[in-house]
C-alpha positions in Angstrom: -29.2 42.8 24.3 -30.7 41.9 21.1 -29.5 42.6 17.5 -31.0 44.1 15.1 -31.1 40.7 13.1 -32.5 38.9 16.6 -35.4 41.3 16.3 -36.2 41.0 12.3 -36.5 37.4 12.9 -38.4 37.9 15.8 -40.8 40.1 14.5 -41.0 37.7 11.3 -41.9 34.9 13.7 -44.3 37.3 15.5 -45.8 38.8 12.4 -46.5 34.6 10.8 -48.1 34.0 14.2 -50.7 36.8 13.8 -51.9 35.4 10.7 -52.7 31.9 12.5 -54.4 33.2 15.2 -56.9 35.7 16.5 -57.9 37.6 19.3 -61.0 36.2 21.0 -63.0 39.2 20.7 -62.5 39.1 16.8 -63.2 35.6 17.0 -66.5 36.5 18.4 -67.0 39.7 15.8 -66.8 37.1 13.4 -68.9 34.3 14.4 -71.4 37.3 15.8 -71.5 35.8 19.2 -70.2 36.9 23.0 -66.7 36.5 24.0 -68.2 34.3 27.3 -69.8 32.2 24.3 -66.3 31.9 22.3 -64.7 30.5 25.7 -67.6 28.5 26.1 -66.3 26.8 22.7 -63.0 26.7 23.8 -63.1 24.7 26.6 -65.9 22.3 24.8 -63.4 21.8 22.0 -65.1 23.1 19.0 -62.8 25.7 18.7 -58.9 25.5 18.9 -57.0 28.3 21.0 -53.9 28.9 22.9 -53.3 30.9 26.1 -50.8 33.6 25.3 -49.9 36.0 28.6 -53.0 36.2 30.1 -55.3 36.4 26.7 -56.6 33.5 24.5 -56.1 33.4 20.9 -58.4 31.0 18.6 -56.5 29.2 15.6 -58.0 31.3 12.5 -57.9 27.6 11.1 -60.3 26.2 13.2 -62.7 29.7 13.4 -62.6 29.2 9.7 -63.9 25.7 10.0 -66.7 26.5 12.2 -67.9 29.0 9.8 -67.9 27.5 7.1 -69.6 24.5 8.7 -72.7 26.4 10.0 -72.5 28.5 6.9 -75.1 26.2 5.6 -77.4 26.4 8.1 -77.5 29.9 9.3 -79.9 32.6 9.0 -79.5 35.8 8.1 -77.6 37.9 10.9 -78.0 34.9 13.5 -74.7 33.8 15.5 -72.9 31.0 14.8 
């Protein structure tokens, strides 16, 4: 059974994780594209993720990144 410490630390460790990474369907809210398309990216390696359980998570890092670098070049409420 876990201690009350055990689970601070582990929700600590839990709660730092969530602000690395992000669901892929927020990923796609964010880059304004499908979540098919945000796997897509995934297994082309433009995008960093990690399989957690059964879902994927994208490193906010790298979704940063990818804004940023088509921020230039986008139009006006077109995907990313």
């Amino acid at each position: 059974m876990a201690t009350k410490v055990q689970t601070s630390k582990r929700q600590t460790h839990l709660q730092r994780l969530a602000a690395l990474i992000e669901p892929v369907s927020d990923a796609a809210d964010m880059l304004g594209v499908s979540r098919q398309r945000v796997h897509e990216l995934i297994q082309h390696g433009d995008l960093e993720a990690v399989k957690i359980g059964k879902g994927w998570f994208v490193s906010s890092l790298s979704l940063q990144e990818r804004i940023e670098k088509f921020a230039d070049r986008r139009q006006p409420n077109s995907p990313i």
